[in-house]
C-alpha positions as CSV (number, residue, x, y, z in Angstrom):
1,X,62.6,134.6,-2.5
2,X,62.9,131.8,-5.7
3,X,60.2,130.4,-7.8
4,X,60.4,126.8,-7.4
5,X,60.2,124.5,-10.2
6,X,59.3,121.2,-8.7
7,X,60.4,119.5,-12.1
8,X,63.4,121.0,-12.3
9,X,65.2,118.2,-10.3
10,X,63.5,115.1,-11.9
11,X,65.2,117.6,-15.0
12,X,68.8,117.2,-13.8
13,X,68.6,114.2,-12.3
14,X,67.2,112.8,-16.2
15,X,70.2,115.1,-17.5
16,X,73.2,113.3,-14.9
17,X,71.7,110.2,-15.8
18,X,71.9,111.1,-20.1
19,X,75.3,112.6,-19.5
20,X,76.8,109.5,-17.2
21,X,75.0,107.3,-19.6
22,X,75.6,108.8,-23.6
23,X,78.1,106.8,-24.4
24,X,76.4,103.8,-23.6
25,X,73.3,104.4,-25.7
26,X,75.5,106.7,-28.2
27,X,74.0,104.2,-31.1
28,X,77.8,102.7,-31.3
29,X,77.0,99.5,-33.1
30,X,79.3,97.9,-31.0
31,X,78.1,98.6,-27.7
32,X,74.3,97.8,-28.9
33,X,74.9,94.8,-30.6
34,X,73.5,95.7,-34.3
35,X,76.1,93.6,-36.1
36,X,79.0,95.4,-34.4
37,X,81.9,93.2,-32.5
38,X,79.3,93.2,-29.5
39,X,77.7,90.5,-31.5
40,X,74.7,89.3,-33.2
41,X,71.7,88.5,-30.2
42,X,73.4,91.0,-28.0
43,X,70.8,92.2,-25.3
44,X,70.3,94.9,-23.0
45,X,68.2,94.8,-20.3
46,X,66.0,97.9,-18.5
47,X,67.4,98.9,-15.3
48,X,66.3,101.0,-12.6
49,X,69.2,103.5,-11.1
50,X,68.6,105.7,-8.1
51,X,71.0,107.5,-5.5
52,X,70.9,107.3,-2.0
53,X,73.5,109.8,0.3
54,X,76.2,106.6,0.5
55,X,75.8,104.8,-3.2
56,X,74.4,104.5,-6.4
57,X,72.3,101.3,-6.3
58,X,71.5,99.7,-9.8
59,X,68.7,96.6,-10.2
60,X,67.9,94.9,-12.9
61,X,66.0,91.4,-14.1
62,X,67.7,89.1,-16.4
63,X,65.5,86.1,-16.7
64,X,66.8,82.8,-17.7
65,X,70.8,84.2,-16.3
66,X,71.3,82.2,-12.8
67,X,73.1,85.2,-11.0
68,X,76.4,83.0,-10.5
69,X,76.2,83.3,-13.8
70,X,76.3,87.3,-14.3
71,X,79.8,89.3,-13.8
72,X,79.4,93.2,-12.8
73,X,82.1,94.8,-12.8
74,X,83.2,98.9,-12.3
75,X,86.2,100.5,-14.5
76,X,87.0,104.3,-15.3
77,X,83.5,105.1,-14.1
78,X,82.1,102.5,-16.2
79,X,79.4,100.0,-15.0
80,X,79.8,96.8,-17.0
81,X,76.8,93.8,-16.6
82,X,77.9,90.8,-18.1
83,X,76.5,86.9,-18.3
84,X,75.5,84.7,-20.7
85,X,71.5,83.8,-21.6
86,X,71.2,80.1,-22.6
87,X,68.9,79.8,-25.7
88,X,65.9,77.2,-26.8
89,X,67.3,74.4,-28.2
90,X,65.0,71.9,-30.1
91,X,62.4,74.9,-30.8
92,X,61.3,75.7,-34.3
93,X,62.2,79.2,-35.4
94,X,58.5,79.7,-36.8
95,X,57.4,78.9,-33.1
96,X,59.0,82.2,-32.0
97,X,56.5,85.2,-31.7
């Protein structure tokens, strides 16, 4: 007989998730875009990540990105989301909230 700990896999599955995803939100200035070579304006949007028995299946919104517009691609375990959000033009900074 075990004692069950029914948080104890939402607990590893959060710990997979921190250990597949560290370097990713490491705080490398780079990667986060806080004046690093990733560039000033760089974004990040949430996304949801679950498992099923065949894949790994990763959704995401990026509003204002048509999705001919965004590249994913998959290197040395590394899931890359690219594309390119247009910004305002002809809108007054102080307009911004």
């Amino acid at each position: 007989m075990a004692r069950w700990d029914p948080f104890r896999d939402l607990l590893s599955i959060q710990n997979e998730l921190n250990r597949l995803f560290g370097r990713t939100y490491s705080g490398d200035e780079t990667s986060l875009g806080s004046g690093g070579a990733g560039g000033m304006g760089t974004w990040m949007p949430p996304l949801d990540i679950f498992e099923t028995q065949e894949n790994y299946v990763v959704t995401t919104e990026i509003p204002g990105v048509a999705p001919e517009a965004v590249e994913v691609s998959v290197e040395d375990s590394t899931l890359t989301i690219t594309g390119e959000r247009p910004f305002y033009s002809g809108v007054p900074e102080e307009a911004f909230h």
